[in-house]
N, C-alpha and C positions, 0 to 999 in steps of 0.2 A: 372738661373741654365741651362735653355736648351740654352741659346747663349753661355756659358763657353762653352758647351757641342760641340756645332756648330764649334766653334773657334778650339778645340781639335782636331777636326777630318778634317775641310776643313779650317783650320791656319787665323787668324786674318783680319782685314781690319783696316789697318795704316793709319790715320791723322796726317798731324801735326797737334800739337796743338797748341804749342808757339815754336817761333825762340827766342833763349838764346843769343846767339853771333853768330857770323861769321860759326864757326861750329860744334854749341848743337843747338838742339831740343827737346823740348818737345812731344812724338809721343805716341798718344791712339789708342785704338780701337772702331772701332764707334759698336760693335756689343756687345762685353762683358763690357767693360769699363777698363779696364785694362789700366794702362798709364806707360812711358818708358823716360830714357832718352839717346839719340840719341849722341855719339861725333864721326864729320868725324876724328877727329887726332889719334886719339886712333883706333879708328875701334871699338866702344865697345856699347854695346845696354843693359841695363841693368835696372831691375824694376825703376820706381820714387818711390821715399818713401818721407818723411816727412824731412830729410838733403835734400835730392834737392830743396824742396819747401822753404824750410829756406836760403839754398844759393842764390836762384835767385829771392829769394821774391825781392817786392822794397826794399833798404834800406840793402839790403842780399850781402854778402862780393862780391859774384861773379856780382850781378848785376848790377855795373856799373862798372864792369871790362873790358868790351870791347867798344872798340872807334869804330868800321869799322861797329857795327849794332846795332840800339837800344835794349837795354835788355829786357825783357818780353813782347816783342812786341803780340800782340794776333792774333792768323794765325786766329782759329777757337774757337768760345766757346758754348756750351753745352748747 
């Protein structure tokens, strides 16, 4: 409760956490635990929920959808 609190008032500290493709990201917060997903194309930052985790799981429509970067590569884990 008091890291939420932290995060509110002095704004999060971004990790990635996994590289999706070429250009998604999987990006947390190492202070609340909060997790996002990152697209440079789009320009768009928006919660991870449980559809992201399904698309780029292994075996996930999106995850073997890019050739130039391996899919759920693991930057950082927990």
């Amino acid at each position: 409760m008091l890291e939420r609190l932290i995060c509110a008032v002095f704004g999060h500290r971004y990790v990635v956490e996994r590289v999706l493709n070429h250009g998604a990201r999987k990006v947390g917060c190492t202070r609340c635990g909060k997790h996002w997903a990152m697209h440079d194309g789009t320009r768009s930052f928006v919660p991870w929920d449980g559809e992201f985790e399904a698309m780029y799981a292994p075996g996930g429509i999106l995850a073997e959808a890019s050739g130039d970067a391996p899919p759920n590569a693991k930057v950082r884990t927990k």
